[in-house]
N, C-alpha and C positions, 0 to 999 in steps of 0.2 A: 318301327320294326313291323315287318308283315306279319299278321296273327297267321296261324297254320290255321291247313283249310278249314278244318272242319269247324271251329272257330268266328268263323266271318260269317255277320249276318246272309248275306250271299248264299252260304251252304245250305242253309235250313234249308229244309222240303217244303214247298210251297205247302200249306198244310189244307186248304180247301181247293177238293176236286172239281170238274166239269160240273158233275150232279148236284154237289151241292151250292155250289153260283148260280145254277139256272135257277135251284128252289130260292133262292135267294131273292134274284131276281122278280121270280113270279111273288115269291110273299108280300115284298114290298110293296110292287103294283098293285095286290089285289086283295092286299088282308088289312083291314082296319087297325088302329094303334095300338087299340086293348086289345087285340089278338095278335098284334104283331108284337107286342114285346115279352109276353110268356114264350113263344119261339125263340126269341134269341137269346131267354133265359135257360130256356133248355140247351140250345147247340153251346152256352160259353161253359153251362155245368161242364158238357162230353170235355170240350180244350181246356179246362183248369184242370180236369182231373186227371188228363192223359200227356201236362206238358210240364213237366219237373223241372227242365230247366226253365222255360220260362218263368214258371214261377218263383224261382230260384234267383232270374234276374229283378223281377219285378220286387221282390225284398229286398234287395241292393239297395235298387235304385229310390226305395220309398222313404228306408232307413239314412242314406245319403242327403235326401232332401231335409229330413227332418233333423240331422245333425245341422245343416246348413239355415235352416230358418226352423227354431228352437219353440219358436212362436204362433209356427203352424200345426194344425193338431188336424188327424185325418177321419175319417169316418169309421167304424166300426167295418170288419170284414171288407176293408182297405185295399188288400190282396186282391181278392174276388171280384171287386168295384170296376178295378183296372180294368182287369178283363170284360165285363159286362160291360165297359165306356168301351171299347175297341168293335166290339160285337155294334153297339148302338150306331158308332161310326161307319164300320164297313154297309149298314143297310142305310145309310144316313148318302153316301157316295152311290148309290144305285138310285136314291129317290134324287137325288138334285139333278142325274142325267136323263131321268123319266120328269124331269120339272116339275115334280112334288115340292121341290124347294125352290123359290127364286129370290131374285136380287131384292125383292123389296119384304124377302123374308127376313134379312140380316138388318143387324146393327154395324153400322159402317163406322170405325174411327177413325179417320182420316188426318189429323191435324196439320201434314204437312203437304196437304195437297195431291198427294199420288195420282187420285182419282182423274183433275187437272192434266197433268202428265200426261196421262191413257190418254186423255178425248184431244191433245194439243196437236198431233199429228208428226210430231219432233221424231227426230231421231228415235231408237226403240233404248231399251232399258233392260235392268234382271231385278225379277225377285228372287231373292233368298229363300227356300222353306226351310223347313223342317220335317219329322216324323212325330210333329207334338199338335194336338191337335186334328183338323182336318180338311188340308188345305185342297183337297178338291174338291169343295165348297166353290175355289175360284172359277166352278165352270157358270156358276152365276153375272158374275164378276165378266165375264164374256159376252154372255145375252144383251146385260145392261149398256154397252159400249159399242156402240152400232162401228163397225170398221176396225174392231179392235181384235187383234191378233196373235196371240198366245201361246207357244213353244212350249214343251215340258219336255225338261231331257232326263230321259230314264232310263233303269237297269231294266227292261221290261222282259229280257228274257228269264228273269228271276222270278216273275211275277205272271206266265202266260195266260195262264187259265183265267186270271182275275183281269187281264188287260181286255183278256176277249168278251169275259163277262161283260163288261163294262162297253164293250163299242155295242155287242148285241143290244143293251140299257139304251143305247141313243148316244154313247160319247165318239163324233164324230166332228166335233167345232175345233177340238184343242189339239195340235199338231203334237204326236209323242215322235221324240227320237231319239233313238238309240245311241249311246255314248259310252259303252263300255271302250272301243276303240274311239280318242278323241284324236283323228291322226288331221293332217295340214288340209284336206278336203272340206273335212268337216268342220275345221275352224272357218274353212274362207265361206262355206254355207250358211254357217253362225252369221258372220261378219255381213253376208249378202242382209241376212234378217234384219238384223238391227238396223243396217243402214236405210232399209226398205220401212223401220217406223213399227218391226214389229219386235215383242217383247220375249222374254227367256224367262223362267223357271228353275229354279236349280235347287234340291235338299243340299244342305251345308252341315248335314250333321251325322254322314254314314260314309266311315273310309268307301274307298273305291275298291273296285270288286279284286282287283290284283291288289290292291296293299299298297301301293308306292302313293308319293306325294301327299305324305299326312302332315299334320304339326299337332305339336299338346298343348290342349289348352286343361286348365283349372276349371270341372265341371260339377258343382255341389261339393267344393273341398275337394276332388281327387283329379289328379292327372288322365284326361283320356284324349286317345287320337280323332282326329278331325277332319276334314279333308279339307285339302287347299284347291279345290277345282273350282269351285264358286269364283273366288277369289284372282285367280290366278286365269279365269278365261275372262271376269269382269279387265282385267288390266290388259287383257290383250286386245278386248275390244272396245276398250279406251272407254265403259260406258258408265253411269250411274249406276247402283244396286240397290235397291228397297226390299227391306223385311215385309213379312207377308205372313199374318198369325190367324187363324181362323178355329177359334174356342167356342166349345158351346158350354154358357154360362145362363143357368137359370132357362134350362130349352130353349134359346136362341140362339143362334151363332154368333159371332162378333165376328167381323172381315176387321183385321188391326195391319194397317198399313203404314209403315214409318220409313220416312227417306232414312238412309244408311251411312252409304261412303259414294264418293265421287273417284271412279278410279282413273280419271284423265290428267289429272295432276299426278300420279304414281310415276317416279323414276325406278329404269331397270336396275340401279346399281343397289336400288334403297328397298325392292319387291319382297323380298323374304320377311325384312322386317314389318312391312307395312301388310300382308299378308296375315302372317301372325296375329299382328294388332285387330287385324280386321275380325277372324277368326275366336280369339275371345272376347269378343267385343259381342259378337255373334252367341259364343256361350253366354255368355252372362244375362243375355235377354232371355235365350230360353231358359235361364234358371230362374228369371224375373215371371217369366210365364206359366213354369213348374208349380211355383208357388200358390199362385192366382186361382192353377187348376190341375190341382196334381195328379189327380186320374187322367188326365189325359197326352200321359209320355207313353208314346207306343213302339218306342225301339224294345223290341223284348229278344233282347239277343247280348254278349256280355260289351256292353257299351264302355268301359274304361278298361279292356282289356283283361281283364284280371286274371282270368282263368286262362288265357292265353299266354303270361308272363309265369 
């Protein structure tokens, strides 16, 4: 079912302006770490105290988890954390585009080779992301790969002010494009990428900005909608799909790269099912990865529908 608008992560107001991205911007580059993290203690104090509903999600989703894994126990002012790790995050994606962070900054866990893959020159692939973590970390992941080619397809009109932040920062390597409309053009453009050896991008954990083409999967015990576009553009372009996790655990990042599904073997008659499967196949890791690090889910928007229903 389509959430109504005002509902869809989509709706929210971009809540950081021009002014405050550029300061952003400029802190990162030129403020030191111990003056750089009382600022971003301050700007998450102003958004915890001024975002009700978000916080309102962020106890959902905390109390969710912890129904789910009994085992896990969270830190004091748990709530507040969240937010402080999102804030850490967003200047964290300004320093890897100004190469404050690089590839041989990260712990790479690779065990199934991905890395391989990138440098093989094959045919091209997708990763899967998410909104858990912070996977544009992967502009590292670009530098390290001499010839390596990288696609991100995003809602970017939902996001302006911070897309522009970010190319002013130096992010000019990694192709973003627009897919709110995925119509036959854009598929055959896709299709041109892949065959050309180069690679796709896709979050797999935020309906689409109209609502259609969901499925439900079981996330932390409850039923939430998912999008089937990852999925359902991997089988048209007949390609591999690799998860793609990038947590900062103990002030590192970890790149957590795991082959997925092969969607070239997929029949159309069998796609809905094999879709699905793929989809919480896909939840269940990032509840695998909730777990591991739980401040760091950053859908703050009502992610199993709830308030929508």
């Amino acid at each position: 079912m389509k959430p109504p608008h005002s509902q869809h992560w989509a709706a929210q107001q971009e809540r950081g302006n021009r002014l405050f991205l550029a300061l952003t911007t400029l802190m990162v580059r030129y403020l030191p770490a111990w003056l750089l993290n009382p600022c971003i203690g301050l700007v998450v104090c102003y958004f915890y105290a001024t975002a009700p509903r978000m916080r309102r999600h962020v106890r959902r989703y905390q109390t969710r988890l912890l129904a789910a894994f009994p085992q896990l126990a969270l830190p004091r002012m748990a709530h507040f954390r969240q937010f402080t790790a999102f804030g850490v995050a967003i200047c964290d994606r300004f320093a890897v585009w100004q190469r404050k962070i690089r590839y041989a900054d990260l712990v790479v866990e690779d065990p199934d080779g991905v890395s391989d893959m990138v440098d093989s020159g094959g045919r091209g692939q997708i990763f899967a992301c998410s909104h858990l973590g912070n996977t544009e970390i992967c502009r590292a992941l670009v530098d390290h790969h001499q010839g390596f080619k990288l696609n991100v397809l995003v809602h970017s009109q939902h996001a302006q002010a911070f897309n522009e932040a970010l190319e002013k920062a130096g992010a000019d390597r990694i192709q973003m494009i627009q897919v709110t409309n995925l119509d036959s053009a854009l598929m055959m453009e896709l299709n041109r990428r892949i065959d050309a050896g180069e690679w796709l991008a896709i979050a797999a954990d935020r309906v689409p900005v109209r609502g259609e083409k969901t499925v439900a999967v079981r996330f932390l015990g409850h039923a939430a909608p998912v999008p089937q576009g990852a999925w359902l553009l991997a089988a048209l372009l007949k390609t591999q799909v690799n998860t793609l996790f990038c947590m900062k655990e103990n002030g590192r990042y970890h790149l957590k790269l795991r082959r997925f599904a092969d969607t070239a073997g997929w029949s159309r008659g069998n796609r809905q099912a094999q879709v699905a499967a793929a989809a919480q196949q896909f939840a269940d890791a990032m509840a695998q990865e909730c777990a591991k690090n739980p401040l760091q889910w950053f859908n703050f928007y009502d992610f199993w529908g709830d308030e929508a229903a």
